[in-house]
C-alpha positions as a Python dict, from the first residue, in 0.01 Angstrom:
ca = {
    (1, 'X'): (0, 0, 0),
    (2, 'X'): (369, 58, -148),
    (3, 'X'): (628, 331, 53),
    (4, 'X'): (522, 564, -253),
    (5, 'X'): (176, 547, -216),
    (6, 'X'): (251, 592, 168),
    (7, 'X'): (463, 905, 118),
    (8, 'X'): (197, 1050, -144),
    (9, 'X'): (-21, 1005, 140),
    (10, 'X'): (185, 1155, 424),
    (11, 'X'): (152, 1510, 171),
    (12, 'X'): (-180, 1502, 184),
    (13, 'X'): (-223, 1500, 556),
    (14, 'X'): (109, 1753, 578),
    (15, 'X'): (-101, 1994, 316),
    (16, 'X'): (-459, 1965, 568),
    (17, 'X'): (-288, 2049, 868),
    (18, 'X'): (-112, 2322, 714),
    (19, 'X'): (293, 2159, 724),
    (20, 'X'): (431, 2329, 961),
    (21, 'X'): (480, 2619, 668),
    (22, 'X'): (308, 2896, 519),
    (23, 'X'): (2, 3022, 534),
    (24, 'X'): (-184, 2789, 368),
    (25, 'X'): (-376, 2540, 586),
    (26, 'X'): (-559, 2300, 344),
    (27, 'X'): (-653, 2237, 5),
    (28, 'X'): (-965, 2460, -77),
    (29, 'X'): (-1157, 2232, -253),
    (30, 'X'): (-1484, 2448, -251),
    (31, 'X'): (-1294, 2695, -470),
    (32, 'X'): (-1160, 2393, -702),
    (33, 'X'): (-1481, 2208, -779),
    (34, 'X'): (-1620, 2566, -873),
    (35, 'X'): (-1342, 2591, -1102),
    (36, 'X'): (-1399, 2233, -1246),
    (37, 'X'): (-1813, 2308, -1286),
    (38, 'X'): (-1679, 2618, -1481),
    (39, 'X'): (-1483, 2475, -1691),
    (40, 'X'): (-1778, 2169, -1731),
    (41, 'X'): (-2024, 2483, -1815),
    (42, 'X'): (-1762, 2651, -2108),
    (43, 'X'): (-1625, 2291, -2260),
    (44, 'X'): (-1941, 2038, -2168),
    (45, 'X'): (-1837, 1764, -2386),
    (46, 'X'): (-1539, 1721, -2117),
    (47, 'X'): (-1737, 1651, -1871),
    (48, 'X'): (-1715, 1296, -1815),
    (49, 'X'): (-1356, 1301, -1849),
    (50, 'X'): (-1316, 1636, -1578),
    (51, 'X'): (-1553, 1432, -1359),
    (52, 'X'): (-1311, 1130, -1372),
    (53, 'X'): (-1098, 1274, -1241),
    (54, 'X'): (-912, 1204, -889),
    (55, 'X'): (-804, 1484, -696),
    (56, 'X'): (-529, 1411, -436),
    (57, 'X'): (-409, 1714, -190),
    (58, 'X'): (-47, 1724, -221),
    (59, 'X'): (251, 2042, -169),
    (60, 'X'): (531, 1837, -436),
    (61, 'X'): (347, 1968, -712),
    (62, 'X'): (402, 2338, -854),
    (63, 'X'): (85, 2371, -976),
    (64, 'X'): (-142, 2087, -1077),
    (65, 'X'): (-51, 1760, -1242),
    (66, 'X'): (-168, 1420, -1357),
    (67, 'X'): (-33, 1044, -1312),
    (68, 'X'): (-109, 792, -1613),
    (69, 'X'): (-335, 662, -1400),
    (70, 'X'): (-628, 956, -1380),
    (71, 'X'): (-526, 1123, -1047),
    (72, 'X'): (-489, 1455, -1029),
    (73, 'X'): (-252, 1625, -822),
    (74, 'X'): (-319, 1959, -664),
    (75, 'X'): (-98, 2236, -466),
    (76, 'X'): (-265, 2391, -228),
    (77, 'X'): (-99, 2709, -248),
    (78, 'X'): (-166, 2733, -625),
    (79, 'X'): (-531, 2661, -559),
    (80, 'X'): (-502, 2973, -308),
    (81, 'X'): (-342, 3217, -512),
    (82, 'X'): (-529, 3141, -876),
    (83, 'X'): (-857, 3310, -983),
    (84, 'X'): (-1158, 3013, -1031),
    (85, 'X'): (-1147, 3120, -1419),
    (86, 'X'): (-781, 3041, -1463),
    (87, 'X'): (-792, 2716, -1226),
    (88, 'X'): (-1084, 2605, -1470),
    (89, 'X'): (-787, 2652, -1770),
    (90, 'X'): (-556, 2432, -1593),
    (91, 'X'): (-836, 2145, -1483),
    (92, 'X'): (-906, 2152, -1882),
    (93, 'X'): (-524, 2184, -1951),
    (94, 'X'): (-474, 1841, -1705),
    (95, 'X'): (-771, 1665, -1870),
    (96, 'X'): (-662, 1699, -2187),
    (97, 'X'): (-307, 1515, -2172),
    (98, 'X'): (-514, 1217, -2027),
    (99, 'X'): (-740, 1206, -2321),
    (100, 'X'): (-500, 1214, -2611),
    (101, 'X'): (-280, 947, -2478),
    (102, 'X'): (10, 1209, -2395),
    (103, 'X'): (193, 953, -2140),
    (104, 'X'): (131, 630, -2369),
    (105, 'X'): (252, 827, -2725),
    (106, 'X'): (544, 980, -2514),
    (107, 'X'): (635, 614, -2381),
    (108, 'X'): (634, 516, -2739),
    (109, 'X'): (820, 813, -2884),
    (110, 'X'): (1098, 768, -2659),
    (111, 'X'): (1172, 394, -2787),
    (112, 'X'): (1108, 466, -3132),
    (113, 'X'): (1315, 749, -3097),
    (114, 'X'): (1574, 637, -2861),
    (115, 'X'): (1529, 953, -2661),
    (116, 'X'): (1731, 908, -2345),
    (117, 'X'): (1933, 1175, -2289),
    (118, 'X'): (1834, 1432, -1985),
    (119, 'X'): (1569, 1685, -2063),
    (120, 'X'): (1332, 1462, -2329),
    (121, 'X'): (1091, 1413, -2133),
    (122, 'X'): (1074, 1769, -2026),
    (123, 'X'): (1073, 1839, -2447),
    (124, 'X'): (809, 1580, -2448),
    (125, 'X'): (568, 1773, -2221),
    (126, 'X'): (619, 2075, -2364),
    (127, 'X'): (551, 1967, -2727),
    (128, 'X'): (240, 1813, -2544),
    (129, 'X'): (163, 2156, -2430),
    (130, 'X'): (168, 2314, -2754),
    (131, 'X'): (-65, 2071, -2873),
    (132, 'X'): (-344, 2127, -2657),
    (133, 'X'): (-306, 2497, -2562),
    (134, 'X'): (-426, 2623, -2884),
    (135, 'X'): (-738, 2455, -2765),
    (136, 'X'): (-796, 2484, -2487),
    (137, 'X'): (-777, 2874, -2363),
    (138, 'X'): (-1033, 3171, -2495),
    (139, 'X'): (-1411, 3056, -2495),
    (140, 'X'): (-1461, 3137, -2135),
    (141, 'X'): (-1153, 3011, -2043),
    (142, 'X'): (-857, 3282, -1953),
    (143, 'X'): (-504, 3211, -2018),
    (144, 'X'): (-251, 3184, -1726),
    (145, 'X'): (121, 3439, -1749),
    (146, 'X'): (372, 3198, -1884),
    (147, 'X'): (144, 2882, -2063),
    (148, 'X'): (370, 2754, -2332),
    (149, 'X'): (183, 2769, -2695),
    (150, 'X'): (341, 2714, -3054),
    (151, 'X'): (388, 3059, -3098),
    (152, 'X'): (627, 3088, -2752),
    (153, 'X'): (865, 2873, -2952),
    (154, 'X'): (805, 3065, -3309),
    (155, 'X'): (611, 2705, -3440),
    (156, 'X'): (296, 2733, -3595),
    (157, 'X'): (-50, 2594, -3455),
    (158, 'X'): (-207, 2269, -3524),
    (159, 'X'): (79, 2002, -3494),
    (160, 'X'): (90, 1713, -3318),
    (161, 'X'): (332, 1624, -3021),
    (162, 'X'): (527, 1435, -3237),
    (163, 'X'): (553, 1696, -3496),
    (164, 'X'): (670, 1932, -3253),
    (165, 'X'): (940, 1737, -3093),
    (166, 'X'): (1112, 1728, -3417),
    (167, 'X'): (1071, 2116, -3479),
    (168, 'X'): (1236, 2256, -3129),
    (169, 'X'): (1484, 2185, -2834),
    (170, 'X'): (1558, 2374, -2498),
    (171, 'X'): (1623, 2731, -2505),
    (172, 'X'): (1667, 3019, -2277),
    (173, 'X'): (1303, 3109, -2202),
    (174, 'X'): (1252, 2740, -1988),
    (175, 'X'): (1329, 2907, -1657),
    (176, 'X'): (1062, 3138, -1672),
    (177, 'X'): (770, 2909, -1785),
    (178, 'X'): (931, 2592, -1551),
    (179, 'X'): (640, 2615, -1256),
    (180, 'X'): (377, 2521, -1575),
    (181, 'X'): (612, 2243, -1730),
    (182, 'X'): (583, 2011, -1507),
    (183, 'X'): (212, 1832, -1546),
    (184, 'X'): (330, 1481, -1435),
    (185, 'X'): (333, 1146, -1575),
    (186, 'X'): (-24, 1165, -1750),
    (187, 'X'): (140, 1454, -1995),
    (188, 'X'): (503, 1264, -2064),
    (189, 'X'): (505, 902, -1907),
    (190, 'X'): (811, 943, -1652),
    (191, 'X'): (657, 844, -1332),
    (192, 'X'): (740, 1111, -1054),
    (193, 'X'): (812, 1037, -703),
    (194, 'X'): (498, 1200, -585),
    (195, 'X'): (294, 915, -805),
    (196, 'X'): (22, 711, -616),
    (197, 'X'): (101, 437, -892),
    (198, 'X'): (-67, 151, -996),
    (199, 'X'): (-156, -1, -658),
    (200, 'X'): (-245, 298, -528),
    (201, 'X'): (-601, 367, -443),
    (202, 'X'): (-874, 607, -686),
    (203, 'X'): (-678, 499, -1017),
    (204, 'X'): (-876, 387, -1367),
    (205, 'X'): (-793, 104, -1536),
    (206, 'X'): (-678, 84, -1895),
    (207, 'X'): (-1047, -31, -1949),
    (208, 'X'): (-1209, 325, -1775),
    (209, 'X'): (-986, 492, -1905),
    (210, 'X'): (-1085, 419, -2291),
    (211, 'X'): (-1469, 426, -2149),
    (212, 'X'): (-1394, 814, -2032),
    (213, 'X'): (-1237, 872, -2378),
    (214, 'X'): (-1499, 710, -2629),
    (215, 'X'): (-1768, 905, -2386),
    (216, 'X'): (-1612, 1231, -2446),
    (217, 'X'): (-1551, 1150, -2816),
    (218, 'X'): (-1925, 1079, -2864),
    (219, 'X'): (-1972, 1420, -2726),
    (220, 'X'): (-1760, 1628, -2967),
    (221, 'X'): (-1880, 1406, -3310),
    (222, 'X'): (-2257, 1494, -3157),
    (223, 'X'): (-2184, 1851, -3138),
    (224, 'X'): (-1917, 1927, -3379),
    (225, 'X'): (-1946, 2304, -3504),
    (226, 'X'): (-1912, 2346, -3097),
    (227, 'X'): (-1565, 2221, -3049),
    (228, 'X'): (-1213, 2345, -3188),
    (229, 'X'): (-1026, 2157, -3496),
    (230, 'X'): (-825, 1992, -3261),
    (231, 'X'): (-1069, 1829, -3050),
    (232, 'X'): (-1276, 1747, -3359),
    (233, 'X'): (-918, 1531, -3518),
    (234, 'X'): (-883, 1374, -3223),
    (235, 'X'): (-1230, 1237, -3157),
    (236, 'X'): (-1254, 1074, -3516),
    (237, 'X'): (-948, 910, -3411),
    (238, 'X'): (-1056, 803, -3112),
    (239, 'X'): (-1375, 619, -3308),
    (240, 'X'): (-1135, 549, -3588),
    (241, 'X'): (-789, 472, -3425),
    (242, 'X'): (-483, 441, -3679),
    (243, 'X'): (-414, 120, -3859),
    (244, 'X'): (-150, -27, -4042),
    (245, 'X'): (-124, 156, -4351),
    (246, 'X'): (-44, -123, -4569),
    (247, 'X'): (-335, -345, -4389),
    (248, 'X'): (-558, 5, -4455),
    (249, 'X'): (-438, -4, -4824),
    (250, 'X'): (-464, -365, -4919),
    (251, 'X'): (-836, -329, -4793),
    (252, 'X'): (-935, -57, -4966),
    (253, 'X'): (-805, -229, -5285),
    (254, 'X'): (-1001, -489, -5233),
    (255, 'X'): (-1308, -311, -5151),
    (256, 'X'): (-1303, -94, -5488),
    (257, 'X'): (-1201, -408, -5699),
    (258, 'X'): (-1513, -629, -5540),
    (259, 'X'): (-1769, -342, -5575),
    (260, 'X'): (-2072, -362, -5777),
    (261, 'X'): (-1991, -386, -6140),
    (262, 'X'): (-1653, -398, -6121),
    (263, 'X'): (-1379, -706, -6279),
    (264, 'X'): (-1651, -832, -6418),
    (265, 'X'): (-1667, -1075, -6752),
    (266, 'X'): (-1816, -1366, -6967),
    (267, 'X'): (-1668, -1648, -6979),
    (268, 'X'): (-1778, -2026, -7197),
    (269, 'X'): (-1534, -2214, -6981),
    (270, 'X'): (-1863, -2269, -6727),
    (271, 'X'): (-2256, -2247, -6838),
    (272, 'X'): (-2456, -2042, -6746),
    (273, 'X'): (-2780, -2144, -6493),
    (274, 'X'): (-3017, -1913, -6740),
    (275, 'X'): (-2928, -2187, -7029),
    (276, 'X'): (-3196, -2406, -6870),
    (277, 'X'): (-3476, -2161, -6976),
    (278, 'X'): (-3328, -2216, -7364),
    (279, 'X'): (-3285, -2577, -7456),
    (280, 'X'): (-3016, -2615, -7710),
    (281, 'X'): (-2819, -2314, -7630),
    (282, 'X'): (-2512, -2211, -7502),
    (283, 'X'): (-2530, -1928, -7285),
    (284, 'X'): (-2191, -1746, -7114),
    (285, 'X'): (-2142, -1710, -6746),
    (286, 'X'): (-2071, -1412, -6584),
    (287, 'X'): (-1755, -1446, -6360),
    (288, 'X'): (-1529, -1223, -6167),
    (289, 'X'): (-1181, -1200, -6295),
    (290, 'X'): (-910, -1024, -6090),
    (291, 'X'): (-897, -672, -6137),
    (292, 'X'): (-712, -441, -6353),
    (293, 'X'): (-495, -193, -6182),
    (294, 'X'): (-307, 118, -6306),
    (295, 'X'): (-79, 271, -6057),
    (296, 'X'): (12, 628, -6132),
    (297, 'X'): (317, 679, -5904),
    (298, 'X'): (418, 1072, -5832),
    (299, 'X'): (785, 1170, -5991),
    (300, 'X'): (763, 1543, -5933),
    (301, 'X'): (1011, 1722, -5779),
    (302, 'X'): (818, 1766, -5438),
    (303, 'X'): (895, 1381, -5383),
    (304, 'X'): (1201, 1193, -5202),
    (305, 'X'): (1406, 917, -5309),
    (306, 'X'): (1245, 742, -5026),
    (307, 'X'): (915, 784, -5122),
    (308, 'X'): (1028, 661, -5450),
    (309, 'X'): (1120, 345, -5316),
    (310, 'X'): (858, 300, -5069),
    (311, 'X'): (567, 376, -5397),
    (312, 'X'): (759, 70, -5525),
    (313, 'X'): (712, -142, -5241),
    (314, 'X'): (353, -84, -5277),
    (315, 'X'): (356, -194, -5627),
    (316, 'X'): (490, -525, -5518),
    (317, 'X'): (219, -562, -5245),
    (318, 'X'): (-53, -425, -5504),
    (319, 'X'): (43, -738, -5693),
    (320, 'X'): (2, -953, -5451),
    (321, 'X'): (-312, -826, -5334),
    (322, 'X'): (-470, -891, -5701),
    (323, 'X'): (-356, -1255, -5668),
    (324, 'X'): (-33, -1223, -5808),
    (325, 'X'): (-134, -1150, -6164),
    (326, 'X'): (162, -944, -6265),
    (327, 'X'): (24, -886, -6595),
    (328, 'X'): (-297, -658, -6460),
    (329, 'X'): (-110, -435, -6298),
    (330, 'X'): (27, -131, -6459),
    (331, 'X'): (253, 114, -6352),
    (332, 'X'): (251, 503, -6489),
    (333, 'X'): (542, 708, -6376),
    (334, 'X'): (351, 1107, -6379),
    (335, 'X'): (509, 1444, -6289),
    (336, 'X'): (359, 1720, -6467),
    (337, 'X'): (313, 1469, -6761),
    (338, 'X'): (251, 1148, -6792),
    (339, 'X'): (525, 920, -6854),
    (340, 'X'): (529, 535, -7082),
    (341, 'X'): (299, 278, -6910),
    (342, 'X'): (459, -41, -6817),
    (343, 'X'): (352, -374, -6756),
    (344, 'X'): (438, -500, -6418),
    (345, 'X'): (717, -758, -6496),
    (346, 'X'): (985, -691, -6187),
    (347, 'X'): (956, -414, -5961),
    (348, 'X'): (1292, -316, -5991),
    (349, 'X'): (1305, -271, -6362),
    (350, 'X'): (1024, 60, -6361),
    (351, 'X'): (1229, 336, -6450),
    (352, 'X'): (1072, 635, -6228),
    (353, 'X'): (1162, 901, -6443),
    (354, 'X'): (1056, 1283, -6319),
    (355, 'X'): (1154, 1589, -6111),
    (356, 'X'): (948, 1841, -6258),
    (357, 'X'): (647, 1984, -6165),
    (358, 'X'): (309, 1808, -6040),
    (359, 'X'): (-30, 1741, -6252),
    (360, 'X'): (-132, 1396, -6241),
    (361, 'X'): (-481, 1492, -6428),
    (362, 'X'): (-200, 1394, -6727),
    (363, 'X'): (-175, 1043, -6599),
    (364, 'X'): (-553, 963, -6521),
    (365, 'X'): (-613, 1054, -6874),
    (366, 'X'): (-356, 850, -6985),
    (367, 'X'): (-425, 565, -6760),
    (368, 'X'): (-808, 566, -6897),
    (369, 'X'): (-703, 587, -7264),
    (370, 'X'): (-427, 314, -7273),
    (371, 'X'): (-646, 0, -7325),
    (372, 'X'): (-759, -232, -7159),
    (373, 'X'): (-916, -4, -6935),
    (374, 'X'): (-842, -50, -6581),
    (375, 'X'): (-1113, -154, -6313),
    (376, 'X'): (-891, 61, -6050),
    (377, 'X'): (-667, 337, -6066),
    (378, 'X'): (-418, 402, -5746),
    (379, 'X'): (-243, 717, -5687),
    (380, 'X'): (40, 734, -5479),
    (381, 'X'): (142, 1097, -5419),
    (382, 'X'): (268, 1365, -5142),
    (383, 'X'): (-113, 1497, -5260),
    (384, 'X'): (56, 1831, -5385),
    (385, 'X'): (-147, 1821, -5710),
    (386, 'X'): (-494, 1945, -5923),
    (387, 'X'): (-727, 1613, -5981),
    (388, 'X'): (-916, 1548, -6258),
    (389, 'X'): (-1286, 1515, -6238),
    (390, 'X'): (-1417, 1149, -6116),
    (391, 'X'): (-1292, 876, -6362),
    (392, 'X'): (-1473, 629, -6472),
    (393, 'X'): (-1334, 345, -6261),
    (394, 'X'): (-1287, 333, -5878),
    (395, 'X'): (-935, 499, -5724),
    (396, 'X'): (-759, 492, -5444),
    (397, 'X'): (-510, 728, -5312),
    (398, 'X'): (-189, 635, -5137),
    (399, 'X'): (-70, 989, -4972),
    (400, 'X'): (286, 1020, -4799),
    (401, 'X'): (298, 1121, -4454),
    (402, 'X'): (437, 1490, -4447),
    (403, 'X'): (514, 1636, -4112),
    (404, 'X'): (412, 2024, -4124),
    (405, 'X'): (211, 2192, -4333),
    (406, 'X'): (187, 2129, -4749),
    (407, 'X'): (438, 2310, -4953),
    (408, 'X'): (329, 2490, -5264),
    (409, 'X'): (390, 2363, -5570),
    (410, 'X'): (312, 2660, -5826),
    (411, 'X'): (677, 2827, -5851),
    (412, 'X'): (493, 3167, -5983),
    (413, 'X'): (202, 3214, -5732),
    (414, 'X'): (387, 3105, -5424),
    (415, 'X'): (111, 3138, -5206),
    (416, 'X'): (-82, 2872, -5376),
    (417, 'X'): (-183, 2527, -5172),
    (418, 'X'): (-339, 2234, -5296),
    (419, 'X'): (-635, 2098, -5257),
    (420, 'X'): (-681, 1762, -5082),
    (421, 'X'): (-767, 1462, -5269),
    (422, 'X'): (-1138, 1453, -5395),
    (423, 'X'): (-1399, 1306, -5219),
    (424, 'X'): (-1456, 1031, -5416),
    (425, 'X'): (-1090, 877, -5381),
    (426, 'X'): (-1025, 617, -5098),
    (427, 'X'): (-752, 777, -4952),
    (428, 'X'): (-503, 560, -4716),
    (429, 'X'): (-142, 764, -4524),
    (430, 'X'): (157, 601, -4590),
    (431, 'X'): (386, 557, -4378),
}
């Protein structure tokens, strides 16, 4: 057993014999596991995951807290002073930073990032918090004085961690919400001094840990009118992790250009098996040819330069992904009308002409009239746009990652939004 794991230990013993301090004389643990089968009674498809987890005893903590590793960490004095209804908030509060990967996304954030100056991590929890708050309090469970939510920092409700890190940074209110910011290493991934760590004892390993987590997700996709928006994203990611978006679009190219019916032709240059059953003639083959693609690429105003250049990377690997056959792919440039259809000769050369408004109905119709008719159509867009009714061919739709919510797009009703793309569109995030 490591010095840490030692000291973490040492607290433990301090907190059950009362520590020389206080008034407190142990952890009451009668009161906490009623808290925790409250909380199991209001939010059951948690249950696995609040069973999983490992309480340790231990006066460093302010509150409660979690370690990466599934322990949670428990002051007896806070236990003392709280009402079972609001300890029940914070066991779901802990929980939930272990489920949605708060310590390894924060880990990750902080290289892509290159977040190392004092105080991200503490920004890290807290845009961790305002994730899961909105979800977790009101049903049975009552809010604690001082919990940090989207609103505390004027954001609005429904972002990610991620998103939120890029919308906020430290202000003037932290002092009086610090005893709730600090839920450990499972909410941020900066290992505290108070850790067990990885050799210490009670831990799950990586293994558990995504058993607890697929559990739980089976739960919410069994029951789903029962659980917040939130919980219900998170569990179809959990069955569905992310993939690489251009591994996630080359597929679903693929997959409309194989389906039944589709790049499909008669060809002499091989006969046919039916020929047998007529002696003397000379019957076609049927034979897949690659597909025909039409790429309607959005010019509006609503998109970047970047975006721009990234919808022509995609062009390039839309080529490829047909075999290289630069002369069945098609590229329409469409704002709120369709521009000239080009032939795919270099990449480079498509003028993306635009900036005005966004209807793209304009360049399915043209894509569909301009023969030969394409066996695909793909779409790539920031998705701010009316859709036509389902073409005639099979489409996929290439949206840009957008952090925050969808901007109108209709200048003279400015409380207008978008639809999402239809349901009958593959639809692949870029980026």
């Amino acid at each position: 057993m490591s010095g840490r794991t030692s000291a973490a230990v040492g607290d433990s013993a301090d907190a059950a014999t009362g520590g020389g301090t206080g008034t407190v004389t142990g952890l009451d643990r009668e009161k906490l596991f009623a808290a925790r089968l409250h909380a199991v009674r209001v939010r059951p498809y948690l249950a696995t995951a609040l069973f999983a987890l490992h309480v340790v005893e231990s006066r460093r903590v302010p509150t409660m807290a979690v370690d990466r590793h599934w322990r949670c960490y428990v002051s007896p004095g806070f236990v003392a002073r709280t009402p079972v209804e609001e300890l029940a908030g914070v066991w779901v509060h802990e929980v939930s930073h272990l489920l949605r990967n708060h310590h390894g996304r924060g880990d990750r954030v902080v290289r892509e990032r290159g977040l190392t100056r004092a105080g991200e991590r503490l920004r890290i929890n807290i845009a961790a918090d305002c994730e899961i708050n909105d979800d977790v309090y009101g049903d049975g469970l009552v809010q604690p004085g001082g919990v940090v939510l989207p609103k505390t920092l004027g954001l609005p409700a429904g972002d990610l961690m991620e998103d939120y890190l890029r919308q906020f940074r430290l202000g003037s209110w932290l002092p009086d919400a610090a005893a709730w910011l600090d839920c450990g290493s499972g909410a941020d991934g900066l290992e505290r001094d108070w850790d067990l760590g990885p050799d210490g004892a009670h831990g799950l390993s990586e293994q558990e840990q995504d058993a607890v987590r697929f559990r739980v997700a089976q739960g919410i996709t069994g029951a789903p009118g029962s659980t917040p928006r939130g919980w219900r994203r998170w569990a179809e990611e959990a069955f569905h992790p992310p993939q690489p978006w251009r591994q996630l679009l080359g597929a679903a190219l693929r997959s409309a250009a194989s389906g039944a019916g589709a790049a499909q032709d008669h060809s002499f240059g091989r006969p046919s098996r039916r020929q047998v059953a007529l002696p003397g003639t000379v019957l076609p083959s049927l034979r897949r040819r690659p597909p025909r693609v039409s790429v309607i690429i959005d010019t509006s105003g609503s998109v970047s330069d970047a975006e721009l250049g990234s919808a022509l990377l995609e062009v390039a690997a839309i080529s490829r992904a047909v075999g290289g056959g630069r002369d069945l792919v098609r590229v329409l440039p469409c704002d709120a009308s369709a521009g000239v259809v080009h032939s795919l000769c270099r990449v480079e050369g498509i003028p993306l002409l635009g900036g005005g408004g966004t209807d793209l109905r304009t360049g399915f119709a043209t894509a569909l009239r301009v023969p030969p008719r394409p066996d695909v159509i793909v779409v790539l867009t920031d998705g701010q746009t009316p859709w036509p009714v389902r073409p005639p061919c099979r489409t996929v739709v290439g949206l840009f990652s957008r952090p925050g919510p969808a901007r109108p797009v209709n200048e003279e009703n400015p409380d207008y939004t978008p639809k999402g793309p239809p349901d009958w569109a593959r639809v692949v995030r870029i980026g």
